[in-house]
PDB file with one MODEL, atoms N, CA, C and O in Angstrom:
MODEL        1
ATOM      1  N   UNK A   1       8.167  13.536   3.076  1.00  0.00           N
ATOM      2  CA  UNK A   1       6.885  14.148   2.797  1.00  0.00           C
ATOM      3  C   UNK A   1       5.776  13.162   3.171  1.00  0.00           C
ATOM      4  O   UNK A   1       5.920  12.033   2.701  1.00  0.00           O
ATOM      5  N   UNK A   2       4.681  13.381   3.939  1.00  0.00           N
ATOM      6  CA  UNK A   2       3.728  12.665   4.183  1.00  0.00           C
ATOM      7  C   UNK A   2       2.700  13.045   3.535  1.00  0.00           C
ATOM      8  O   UNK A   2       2.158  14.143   3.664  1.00  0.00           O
ATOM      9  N   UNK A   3       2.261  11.896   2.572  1.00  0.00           N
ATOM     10  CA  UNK A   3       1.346  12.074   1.876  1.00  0.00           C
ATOM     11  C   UNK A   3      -0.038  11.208   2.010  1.00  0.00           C
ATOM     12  O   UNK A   3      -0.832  11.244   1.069  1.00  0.00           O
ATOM     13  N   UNK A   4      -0.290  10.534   3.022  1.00  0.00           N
ATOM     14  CA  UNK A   4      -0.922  10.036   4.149  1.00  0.00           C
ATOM     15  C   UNK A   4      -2.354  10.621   3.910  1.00  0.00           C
ATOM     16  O   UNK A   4      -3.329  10.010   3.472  1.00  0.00           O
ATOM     17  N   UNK A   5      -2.238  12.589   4.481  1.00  0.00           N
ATOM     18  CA  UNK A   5      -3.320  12.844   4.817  1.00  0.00           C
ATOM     19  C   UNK A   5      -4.272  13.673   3.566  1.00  0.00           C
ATOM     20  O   UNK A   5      -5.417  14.095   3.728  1.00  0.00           O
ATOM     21  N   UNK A   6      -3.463  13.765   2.321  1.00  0.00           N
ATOM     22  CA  UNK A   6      -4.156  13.608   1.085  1.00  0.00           C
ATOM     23  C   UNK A   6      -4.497  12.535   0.397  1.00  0.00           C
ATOM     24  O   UNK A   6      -5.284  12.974  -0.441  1.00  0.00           O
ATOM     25  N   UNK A   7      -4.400  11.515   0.250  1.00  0.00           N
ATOM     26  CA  UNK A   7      -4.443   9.986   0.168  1.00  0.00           C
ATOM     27  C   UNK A   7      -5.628   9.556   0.469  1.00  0.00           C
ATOM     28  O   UNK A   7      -6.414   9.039  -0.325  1.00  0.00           O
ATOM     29  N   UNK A   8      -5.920   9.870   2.346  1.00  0.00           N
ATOM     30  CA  UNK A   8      -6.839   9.855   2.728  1.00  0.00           C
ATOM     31  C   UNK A   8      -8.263  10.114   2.421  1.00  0.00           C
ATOM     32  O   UNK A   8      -9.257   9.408   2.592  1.00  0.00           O
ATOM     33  N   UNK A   9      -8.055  11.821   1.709  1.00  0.00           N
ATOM     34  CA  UNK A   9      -9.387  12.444   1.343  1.00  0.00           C
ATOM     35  C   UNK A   9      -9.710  11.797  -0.015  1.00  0.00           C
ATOM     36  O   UNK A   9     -10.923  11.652  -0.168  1.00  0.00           O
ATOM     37  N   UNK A  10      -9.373  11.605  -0.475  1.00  0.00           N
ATOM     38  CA  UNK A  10     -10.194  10.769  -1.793  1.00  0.00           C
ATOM     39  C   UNK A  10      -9.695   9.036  -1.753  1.00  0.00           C
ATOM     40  O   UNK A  10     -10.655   8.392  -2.174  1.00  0.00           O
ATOM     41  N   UNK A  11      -8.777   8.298  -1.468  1.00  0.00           N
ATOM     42  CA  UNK A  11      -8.445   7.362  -1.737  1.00  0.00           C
ATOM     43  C   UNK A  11      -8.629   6.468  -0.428  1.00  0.00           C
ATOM     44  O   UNK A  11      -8.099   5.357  -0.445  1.00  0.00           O
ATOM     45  N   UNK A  12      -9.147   6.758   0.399  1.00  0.00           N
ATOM     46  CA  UNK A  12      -9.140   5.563   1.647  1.00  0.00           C
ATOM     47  C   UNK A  12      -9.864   4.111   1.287  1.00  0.00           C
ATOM     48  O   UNK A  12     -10.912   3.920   0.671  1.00  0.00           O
ATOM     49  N   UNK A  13      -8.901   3.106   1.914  1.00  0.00           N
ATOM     50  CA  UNK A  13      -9.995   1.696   1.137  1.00  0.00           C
ATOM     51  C   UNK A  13      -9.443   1.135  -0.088  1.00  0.00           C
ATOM     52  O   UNK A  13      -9.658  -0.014  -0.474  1.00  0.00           O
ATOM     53  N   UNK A  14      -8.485   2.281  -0.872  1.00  0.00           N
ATOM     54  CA  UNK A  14      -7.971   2.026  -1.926  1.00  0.00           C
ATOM     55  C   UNK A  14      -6.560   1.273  -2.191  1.00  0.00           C
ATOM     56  O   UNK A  14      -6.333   0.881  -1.047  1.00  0.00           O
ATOM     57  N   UNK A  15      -5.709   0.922  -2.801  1.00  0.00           N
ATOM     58  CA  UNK A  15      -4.974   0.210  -2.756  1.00  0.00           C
ATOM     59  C   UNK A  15      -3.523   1.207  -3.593  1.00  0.00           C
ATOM     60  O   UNK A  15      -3.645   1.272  -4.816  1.00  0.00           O
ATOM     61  N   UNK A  16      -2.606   1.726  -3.162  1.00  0.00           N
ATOM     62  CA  UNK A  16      -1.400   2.449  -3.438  1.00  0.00           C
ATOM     63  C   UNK A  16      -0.557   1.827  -3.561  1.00  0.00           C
ATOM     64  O   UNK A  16      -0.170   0.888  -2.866  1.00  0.00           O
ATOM     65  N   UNK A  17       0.090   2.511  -4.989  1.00  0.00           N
ATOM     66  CA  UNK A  17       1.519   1.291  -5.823  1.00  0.00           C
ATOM     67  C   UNK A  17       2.590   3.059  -5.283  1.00  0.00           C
ATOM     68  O   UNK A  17       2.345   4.259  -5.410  1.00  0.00           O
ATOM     69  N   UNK A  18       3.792   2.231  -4.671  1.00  0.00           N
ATOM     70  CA  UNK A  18       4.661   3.348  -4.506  1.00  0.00           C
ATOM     71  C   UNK A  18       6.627   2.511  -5.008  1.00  0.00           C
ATOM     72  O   UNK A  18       7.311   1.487  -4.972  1.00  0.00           O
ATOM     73  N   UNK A  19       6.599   3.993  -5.426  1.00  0.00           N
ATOM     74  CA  UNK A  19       7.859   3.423  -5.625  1.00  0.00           C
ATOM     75  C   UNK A  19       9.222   4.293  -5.044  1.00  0.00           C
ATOM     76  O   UNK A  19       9.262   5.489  -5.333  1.00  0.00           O
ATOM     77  N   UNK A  20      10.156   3.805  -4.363  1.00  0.00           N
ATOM     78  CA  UNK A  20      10.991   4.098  -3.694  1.00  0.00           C
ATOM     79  C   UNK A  20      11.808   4.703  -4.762  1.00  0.00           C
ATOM     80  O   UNK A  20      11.859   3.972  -5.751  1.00  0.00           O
ATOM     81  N   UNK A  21      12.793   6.365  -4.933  1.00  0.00           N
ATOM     82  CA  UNK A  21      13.379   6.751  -5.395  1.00  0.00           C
ATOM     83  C   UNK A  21      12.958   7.709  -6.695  1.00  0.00           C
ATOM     84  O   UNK A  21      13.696   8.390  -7.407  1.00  0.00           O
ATOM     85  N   UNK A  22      11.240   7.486  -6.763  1.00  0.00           N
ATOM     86  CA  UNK A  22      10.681   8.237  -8.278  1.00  0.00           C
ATOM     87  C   UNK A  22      10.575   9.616  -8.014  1.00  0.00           C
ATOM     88  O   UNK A  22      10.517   9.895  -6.817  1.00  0.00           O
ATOM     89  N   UNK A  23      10.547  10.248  -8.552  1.00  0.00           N
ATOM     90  CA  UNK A  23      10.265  11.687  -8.413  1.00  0.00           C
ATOM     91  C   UNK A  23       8.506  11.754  -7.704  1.00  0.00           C
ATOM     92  O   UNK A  23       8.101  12.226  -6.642  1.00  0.00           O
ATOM     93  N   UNK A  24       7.889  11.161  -8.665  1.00  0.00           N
ATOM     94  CA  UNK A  24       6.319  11.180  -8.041  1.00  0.00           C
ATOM     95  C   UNK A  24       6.679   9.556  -7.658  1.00  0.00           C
ATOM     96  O   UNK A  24       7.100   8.636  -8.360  1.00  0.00           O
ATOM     97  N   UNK A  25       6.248   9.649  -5.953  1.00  0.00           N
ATOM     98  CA  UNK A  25       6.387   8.793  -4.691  1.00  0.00           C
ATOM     99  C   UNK A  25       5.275   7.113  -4.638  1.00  0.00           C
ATOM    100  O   UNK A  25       5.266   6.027  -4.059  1.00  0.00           O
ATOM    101  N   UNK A  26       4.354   8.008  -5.826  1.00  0.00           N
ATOM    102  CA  UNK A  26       3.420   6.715  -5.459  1.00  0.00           C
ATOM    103  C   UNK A  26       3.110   6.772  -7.344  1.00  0.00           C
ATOM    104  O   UNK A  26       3.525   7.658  -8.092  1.00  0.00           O
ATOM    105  N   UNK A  27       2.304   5.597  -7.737  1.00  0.00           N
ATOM    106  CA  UNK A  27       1.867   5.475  -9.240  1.00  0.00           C
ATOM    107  C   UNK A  27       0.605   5.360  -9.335  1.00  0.00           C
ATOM    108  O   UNK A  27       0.213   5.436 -10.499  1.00  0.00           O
ATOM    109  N   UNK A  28      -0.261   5.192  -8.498  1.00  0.00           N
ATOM    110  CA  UNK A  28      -2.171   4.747  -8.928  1.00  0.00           C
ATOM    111  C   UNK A  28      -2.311   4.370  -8.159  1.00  0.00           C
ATOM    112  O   UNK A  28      -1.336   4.191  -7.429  1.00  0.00           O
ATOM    113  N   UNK A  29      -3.537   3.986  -7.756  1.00  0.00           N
ATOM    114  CA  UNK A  29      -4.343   3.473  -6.976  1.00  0.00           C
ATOM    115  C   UNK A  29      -5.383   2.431  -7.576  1.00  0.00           C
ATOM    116  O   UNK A  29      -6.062   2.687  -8.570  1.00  0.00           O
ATOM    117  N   UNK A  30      -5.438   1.303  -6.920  1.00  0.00           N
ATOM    118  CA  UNK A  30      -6.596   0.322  -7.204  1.00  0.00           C
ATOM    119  C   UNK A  30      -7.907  -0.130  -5.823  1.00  0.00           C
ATOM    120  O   UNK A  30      -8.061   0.290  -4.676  1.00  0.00           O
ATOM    121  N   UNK A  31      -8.552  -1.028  -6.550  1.00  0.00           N
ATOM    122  CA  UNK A  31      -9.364  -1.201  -5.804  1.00  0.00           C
ATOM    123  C   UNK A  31      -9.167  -2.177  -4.954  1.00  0.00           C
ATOM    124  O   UNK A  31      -9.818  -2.132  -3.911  1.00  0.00           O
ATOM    125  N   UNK A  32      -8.267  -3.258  -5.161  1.00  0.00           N
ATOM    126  CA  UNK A  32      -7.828  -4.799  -4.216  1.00  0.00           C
ATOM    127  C   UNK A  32      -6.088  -4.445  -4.510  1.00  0.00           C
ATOM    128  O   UNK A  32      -5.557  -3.582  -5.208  1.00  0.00           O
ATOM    129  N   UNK A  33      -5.583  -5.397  -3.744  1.00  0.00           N
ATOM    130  CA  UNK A  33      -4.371  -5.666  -3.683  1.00  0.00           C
ATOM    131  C   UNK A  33      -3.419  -6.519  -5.575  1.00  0.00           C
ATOM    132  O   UNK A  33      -2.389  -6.276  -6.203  1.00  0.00           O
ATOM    133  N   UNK A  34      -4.541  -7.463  -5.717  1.00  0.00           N
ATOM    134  CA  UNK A  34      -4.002  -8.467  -6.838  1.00  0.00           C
ATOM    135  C   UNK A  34      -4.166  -7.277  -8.124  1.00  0.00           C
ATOM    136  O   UNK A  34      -3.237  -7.188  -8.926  1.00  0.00           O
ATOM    137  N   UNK A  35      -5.520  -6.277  -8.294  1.00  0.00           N
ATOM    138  CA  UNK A  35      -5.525  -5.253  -9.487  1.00  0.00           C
ATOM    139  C   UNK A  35      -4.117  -4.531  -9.447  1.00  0.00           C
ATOM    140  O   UNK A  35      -3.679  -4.204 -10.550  1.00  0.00           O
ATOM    141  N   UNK A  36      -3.223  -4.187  -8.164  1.00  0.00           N
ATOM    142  CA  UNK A  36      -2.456  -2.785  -8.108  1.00  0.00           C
ATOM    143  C   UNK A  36      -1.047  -3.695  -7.792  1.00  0.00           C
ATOM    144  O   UNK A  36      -0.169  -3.044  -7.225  1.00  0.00           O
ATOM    145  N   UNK A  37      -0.752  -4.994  -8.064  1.00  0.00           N
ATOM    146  CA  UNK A  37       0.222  -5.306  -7.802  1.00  0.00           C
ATOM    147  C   UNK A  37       0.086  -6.057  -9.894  1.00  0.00           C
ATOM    148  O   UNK A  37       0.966  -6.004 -10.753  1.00  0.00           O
ATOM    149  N   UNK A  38      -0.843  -6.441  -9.967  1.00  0.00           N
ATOM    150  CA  UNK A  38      -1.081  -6.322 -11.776  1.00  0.00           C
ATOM    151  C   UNK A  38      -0.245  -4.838 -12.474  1.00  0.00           C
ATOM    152  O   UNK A  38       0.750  -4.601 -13.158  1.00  0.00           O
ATOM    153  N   UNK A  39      -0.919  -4.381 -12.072  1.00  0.00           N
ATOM    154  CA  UNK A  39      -0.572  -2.327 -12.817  1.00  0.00           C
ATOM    155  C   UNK A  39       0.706  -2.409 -12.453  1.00  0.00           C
ATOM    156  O   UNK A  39       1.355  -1.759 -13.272  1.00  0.00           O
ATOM    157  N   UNK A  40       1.433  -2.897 -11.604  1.00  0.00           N
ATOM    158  CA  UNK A  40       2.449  -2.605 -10.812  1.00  0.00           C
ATOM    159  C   UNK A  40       3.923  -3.260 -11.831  1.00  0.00           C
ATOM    160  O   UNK A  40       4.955  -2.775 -12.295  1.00  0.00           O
ATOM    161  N   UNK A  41       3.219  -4.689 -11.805  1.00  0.00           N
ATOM    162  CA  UNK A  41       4.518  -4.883 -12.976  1.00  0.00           C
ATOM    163  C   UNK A  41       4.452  -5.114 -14.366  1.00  0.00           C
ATOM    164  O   UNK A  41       5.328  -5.613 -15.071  1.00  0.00           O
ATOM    165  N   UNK A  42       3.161  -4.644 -14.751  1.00  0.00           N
ATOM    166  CA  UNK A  42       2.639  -4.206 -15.947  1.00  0.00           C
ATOM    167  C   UNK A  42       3.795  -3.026 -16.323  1.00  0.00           C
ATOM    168  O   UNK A  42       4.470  -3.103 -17.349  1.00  0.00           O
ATOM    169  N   UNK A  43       3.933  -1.858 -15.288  1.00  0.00           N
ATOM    170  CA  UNK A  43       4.797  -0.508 -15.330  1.00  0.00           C
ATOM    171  C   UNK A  43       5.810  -0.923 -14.804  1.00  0.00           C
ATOM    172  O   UNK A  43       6.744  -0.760 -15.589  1.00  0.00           O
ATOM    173  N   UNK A  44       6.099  -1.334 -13.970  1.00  0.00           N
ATOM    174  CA  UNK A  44       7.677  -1.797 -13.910  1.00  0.00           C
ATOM    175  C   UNK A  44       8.251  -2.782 -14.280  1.00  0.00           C
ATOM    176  O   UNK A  44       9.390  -2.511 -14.660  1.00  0.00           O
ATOM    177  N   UNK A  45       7.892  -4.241 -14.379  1.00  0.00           N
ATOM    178  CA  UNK A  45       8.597  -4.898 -14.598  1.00  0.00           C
ATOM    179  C   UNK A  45       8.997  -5.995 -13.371  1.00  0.00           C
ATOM    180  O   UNK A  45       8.177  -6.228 -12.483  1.00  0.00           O
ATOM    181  N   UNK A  46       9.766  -6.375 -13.384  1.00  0.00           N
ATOM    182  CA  UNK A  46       9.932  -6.990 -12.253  1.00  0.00           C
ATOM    183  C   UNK A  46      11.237  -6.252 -11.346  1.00  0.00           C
ATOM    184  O   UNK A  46      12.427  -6.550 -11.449  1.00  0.00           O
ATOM    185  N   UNK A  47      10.807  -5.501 -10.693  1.00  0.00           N
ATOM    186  CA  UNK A  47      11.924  -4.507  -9.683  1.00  0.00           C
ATOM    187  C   UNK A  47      10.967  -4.277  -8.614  1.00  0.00           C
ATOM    188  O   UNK A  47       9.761  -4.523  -8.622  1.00  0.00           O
ATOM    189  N   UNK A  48      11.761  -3.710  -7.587  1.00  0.00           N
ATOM    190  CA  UNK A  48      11.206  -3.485  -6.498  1.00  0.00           C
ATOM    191  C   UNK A  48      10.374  -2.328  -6.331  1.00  0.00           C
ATOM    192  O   UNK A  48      10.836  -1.248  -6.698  1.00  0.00           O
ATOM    193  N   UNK A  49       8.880  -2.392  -5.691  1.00  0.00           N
ATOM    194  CA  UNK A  49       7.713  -1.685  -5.254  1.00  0.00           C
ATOM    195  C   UNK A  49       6.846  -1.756  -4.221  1.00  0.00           C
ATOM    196  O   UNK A  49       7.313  -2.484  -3.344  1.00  0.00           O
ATOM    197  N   UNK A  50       5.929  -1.375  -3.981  1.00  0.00           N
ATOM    198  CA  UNK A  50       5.253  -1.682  -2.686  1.00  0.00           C
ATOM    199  C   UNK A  50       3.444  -1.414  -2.825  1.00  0.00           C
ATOM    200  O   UNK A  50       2.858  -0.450  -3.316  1.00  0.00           O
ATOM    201  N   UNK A  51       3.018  -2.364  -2.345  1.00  0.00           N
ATOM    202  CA  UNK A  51       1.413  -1.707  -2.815  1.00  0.00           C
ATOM    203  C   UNK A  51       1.167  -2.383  -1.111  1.00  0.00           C
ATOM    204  O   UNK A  51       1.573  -3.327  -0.434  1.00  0.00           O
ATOM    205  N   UNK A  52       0.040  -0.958  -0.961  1.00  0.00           N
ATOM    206  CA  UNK A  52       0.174  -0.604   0.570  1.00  0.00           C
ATOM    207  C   UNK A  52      -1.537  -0.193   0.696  1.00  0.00           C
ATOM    208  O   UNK A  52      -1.996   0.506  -0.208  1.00  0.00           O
ATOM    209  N   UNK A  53      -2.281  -0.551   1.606  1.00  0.00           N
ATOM    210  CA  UNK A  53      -3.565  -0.126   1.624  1.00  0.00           C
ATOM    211  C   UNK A  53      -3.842   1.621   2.358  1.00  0.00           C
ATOM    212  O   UNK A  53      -3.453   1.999   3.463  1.00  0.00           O
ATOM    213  N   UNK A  54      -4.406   2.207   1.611  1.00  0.00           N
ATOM    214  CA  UNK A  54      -4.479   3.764   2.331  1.00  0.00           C
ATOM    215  C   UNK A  54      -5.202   3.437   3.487  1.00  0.00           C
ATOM    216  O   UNK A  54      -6.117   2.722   3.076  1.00  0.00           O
ATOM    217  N   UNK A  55      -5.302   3.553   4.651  1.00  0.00           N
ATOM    218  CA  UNK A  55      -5.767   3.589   6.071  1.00  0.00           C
ATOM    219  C   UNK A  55      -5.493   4.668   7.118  1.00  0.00           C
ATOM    220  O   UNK A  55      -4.378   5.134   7.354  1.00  0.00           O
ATOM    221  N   UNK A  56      -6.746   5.046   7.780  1.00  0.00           N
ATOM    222  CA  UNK A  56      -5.823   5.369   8.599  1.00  0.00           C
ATOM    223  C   UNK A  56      -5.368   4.635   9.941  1.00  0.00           C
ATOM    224  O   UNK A  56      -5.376   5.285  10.987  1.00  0.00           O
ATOM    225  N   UNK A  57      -5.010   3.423   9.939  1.00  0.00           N
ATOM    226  CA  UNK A  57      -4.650   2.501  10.612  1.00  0.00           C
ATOM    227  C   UNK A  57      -3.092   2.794  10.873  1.00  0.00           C
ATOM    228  O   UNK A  57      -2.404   2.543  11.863  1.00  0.00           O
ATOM    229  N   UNK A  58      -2.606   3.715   9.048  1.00  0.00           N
ATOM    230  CA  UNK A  58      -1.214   3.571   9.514  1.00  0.00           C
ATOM    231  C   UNK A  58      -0.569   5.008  10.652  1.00  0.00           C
ATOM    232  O   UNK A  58       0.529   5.165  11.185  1.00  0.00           O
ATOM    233  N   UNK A  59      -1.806   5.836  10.667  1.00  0.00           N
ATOM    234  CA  UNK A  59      -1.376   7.001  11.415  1.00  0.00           C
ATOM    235  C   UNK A  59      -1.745   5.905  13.203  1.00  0.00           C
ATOM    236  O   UNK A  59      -1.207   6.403  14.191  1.00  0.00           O
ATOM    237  N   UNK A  60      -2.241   5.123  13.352  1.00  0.00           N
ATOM    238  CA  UNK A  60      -2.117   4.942  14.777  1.00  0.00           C
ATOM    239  C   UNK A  60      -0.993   3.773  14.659  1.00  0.00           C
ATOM    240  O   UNK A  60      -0.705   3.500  15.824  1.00  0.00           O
ATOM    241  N   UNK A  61      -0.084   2.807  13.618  1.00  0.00           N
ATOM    242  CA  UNK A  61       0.488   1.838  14.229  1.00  0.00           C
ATOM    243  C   UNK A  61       2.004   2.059  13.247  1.00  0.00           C
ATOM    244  O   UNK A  61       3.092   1.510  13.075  1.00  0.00           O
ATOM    245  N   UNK A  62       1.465   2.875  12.921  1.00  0.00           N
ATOM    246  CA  UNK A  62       2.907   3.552  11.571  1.00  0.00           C
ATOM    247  C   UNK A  62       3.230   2.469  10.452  1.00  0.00           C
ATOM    248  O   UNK A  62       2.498   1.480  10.410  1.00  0.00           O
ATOM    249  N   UNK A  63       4.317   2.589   9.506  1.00  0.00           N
ATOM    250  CA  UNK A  63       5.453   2.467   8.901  1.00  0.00           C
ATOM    251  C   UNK A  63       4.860   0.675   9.038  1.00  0.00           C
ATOM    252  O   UNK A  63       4.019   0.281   8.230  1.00  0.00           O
ATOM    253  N   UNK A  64       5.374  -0.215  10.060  1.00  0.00           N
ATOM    254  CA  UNK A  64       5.048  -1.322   9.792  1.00  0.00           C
ATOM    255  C   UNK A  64       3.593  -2.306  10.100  1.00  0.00           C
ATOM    256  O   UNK A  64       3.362  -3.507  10.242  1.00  0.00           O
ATOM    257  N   UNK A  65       2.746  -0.944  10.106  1.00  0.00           N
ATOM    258  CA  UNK A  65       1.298  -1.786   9.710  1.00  0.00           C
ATOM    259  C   UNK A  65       0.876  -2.420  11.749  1.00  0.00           C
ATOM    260  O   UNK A  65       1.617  -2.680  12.697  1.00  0.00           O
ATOM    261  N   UNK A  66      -0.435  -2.422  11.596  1.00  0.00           N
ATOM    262  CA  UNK A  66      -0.991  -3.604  12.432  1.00  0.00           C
ATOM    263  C   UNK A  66      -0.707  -4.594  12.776  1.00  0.00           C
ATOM    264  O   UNK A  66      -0.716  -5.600  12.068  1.00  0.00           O
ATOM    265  N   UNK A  67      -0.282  -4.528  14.338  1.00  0.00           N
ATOM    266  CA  UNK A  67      -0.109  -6.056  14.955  1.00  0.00           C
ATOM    267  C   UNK A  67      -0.835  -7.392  14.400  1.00  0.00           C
ATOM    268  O   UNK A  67      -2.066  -7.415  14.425  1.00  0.00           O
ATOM    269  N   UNK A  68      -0.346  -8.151  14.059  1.00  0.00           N
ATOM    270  CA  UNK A  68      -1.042  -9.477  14.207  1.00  0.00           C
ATOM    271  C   UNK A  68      -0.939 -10.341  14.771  1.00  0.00           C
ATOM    272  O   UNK A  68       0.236 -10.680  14.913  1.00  0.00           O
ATOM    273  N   UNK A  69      -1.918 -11.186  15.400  1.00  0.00           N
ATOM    274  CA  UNK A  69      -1.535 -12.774  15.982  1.00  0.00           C
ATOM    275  C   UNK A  69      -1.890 -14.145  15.015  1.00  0.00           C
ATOM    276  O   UNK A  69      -2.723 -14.618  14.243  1.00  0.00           O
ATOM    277  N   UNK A  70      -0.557 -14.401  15.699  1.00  0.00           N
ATOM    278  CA  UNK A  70      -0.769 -15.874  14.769  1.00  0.00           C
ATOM    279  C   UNK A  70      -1.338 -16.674  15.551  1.00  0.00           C
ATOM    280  O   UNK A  70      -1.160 -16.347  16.725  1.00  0.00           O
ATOM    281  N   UNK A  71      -1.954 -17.592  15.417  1.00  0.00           N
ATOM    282  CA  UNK A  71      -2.442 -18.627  16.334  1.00  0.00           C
ATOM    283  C   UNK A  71      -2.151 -19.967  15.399  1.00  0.00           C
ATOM    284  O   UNK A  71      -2.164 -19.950  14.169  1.00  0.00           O
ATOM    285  N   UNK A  72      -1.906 -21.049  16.165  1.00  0.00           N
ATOM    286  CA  UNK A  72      -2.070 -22.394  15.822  1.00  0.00           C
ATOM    287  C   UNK A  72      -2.533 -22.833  15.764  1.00  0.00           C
ATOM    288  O   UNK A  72      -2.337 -23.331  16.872  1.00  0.00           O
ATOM    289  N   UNK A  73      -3.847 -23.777  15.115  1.00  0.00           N
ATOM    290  CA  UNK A  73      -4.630 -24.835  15.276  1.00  0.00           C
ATOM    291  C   UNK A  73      -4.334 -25.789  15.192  1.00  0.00           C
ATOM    292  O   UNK A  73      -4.060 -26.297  14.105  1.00  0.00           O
ATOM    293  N   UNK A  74      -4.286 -26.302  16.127  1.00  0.00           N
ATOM    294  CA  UNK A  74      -3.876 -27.840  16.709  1.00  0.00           C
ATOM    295  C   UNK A  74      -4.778 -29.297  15.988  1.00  0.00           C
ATOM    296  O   UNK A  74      -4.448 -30.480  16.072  1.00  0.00           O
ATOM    297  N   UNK A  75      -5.866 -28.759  15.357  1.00  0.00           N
ATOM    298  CA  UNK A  75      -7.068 -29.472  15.085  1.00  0.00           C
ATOM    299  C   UNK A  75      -6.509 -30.874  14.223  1.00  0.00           C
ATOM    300  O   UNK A  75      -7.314 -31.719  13.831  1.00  0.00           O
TER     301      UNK A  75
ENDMDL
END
């Protein structure tokens, strides 16, 4: 189920706690990464989850997010 393009209409910018195997797919939404990974094992505990930024970045690069480059500074 892609739930992507409801996500979108109210939550873009926002920060999504999901959990693999729940009946309901995702748990809340925050405003940064450190608030929704807080909530996250506040409600779970320490087990596995995922907090994922709503974008639509992921409809052009999918599943594993935006290229990045690393660069070295030699400095």
């Amino acid at each position: 189920m892609n739930l992507l393009p409801e996500m979108l209409k109210e939550h873009e910018g926002k920060f999504v706690i999901l959990r693999n195997g729940d009946k309901e797919p995702f748990r809340g939404f925050c405003h940064c990464p450190k608030d929704a990974t807080k909530v996250a094992y506040e409600n779970f505990g320490n087990i596995p989850f995922l907090v994922r930024e709503v974008s639509r970045e992921y409809e052009t690069y999918g599943r594993n997010g935006k290229p990045i480059t690393i660069t070295r500074n030699l400095k």
